[in-house]
C-alpha positions in Angstrom: 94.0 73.5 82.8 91.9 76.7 83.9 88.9 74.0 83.5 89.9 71.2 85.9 91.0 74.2 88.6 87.5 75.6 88.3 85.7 72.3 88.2 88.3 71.7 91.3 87.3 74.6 93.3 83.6 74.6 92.7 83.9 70.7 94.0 85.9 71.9 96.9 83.0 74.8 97.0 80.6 72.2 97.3 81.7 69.5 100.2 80.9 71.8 103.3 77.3 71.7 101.7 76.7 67.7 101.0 75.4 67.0 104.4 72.8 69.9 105.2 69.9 68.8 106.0 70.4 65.8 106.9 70.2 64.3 110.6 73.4 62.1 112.0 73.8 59.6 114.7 75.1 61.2 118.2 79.5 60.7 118.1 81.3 58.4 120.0 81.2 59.9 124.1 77.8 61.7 123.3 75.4 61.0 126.3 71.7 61.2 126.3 69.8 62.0 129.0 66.0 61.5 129.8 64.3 63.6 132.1 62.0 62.6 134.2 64.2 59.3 134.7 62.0 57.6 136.7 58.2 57.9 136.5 55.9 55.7 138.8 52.2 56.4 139.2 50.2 54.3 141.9 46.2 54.5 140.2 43.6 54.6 142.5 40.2 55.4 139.7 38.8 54.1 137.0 40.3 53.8 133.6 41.5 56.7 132.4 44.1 58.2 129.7 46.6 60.7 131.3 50.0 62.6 129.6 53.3 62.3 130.4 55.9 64.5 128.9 59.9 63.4 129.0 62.8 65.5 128.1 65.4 64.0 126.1 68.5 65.8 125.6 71.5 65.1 123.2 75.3 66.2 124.7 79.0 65.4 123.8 81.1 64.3 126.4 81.8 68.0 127.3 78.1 68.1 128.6 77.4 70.6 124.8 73.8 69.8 123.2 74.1 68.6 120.3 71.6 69.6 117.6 69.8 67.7 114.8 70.8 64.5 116.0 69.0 61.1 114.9 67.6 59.4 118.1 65.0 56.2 118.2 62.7 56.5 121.0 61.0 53.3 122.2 58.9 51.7 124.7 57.3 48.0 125.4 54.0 48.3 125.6 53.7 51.3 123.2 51.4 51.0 120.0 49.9 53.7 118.1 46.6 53.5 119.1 44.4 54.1 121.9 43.7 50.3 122.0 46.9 49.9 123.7 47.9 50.7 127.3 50.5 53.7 126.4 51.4 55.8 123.4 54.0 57.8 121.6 53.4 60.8 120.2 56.0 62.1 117.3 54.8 66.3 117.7 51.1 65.6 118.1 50.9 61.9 115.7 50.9 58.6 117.5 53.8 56.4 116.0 55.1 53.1 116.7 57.2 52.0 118.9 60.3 52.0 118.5 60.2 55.4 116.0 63.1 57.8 114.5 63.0 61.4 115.3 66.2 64.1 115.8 66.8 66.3 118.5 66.2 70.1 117.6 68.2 72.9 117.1 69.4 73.3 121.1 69.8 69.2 121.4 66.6 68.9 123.1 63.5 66.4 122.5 60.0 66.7 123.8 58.4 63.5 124.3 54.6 63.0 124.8 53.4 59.7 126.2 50.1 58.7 126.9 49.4 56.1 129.1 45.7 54.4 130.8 45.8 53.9 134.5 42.8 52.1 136.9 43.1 48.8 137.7 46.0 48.4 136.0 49.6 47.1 136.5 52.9 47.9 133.9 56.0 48.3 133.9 59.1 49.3 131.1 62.2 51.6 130.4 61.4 54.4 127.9 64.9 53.6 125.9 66.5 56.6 124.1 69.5 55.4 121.8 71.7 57.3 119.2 75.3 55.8 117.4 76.4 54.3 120.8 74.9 56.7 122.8 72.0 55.5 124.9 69.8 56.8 127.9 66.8 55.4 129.6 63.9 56.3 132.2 61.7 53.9 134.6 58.1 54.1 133.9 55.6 52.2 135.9 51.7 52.0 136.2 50.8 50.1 139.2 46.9 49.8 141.1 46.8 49.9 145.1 
């Protein structure tokens, strides 16, 4: 008997411990919001790469940031290499597009985008979605 009540309580011990580590989806009334929300950049030079950086930020409905959370990131004309009118950056690595990431420790997400400009015209919604959560921002190229 004195084994099963040990094995019990070390199992018991244990549960709180099972999901460290691992990132989860935002709960149900969790918002996300992107900041900037609405980028649009009227080009008047030649080609050219430029940076964009978003804010993405991970909250329950009581406006509290959530930390750690699983969020896909995703844009339309995104691609993972400088071939391609605009890119994603995962820290400082192109990815594709759409890509998993989490939020960190305070709820927050930096985004990088590159994107060309000159001549140009594009046009898309930099989507944001966790569980049912899901948040977006305008971002537009467009020439004179």
């Amino acid at each position: 008997m004195k084994k099963y009540l040990g094995l019990l309580l070390l199992f018991l011990f244990l549960i709180p411990f099972s999901g460290c580590g691992e990132s989860v989806s935002a709960p149900p009334g969790a918002k996300v919001k992107i900041n900037p929300s609405e980028v649009t950049i009227t080009d008047t030079g030649a080609i050219d790469t430029h940076t964009q950086f978003f804010s993405i930020s991970v909250t329950d409905a009581n406006d509290i940031p959530l930390g750690n959370i699983k969020i896909t990131i995703s844009y339309p004309w995104a691609v993972p290499d400088s071939s391609g009118v605009v890119q994603l950056y995962n820290g400082s690595t192109p990815v594709n597009s759409p890509f998993d990431t989490e939020t960190d420790d305070f709820g927050i997400y930096n985004l990088r985008m590159d994107y060309q400009s000159g001549g140009l015209d594009y046009k898309g919604d930099l989507e944001v979605r966790s569980g049912t959560a899901y948040g977006k921002a305008s971002f537009e190229v467009k020439s004179e």
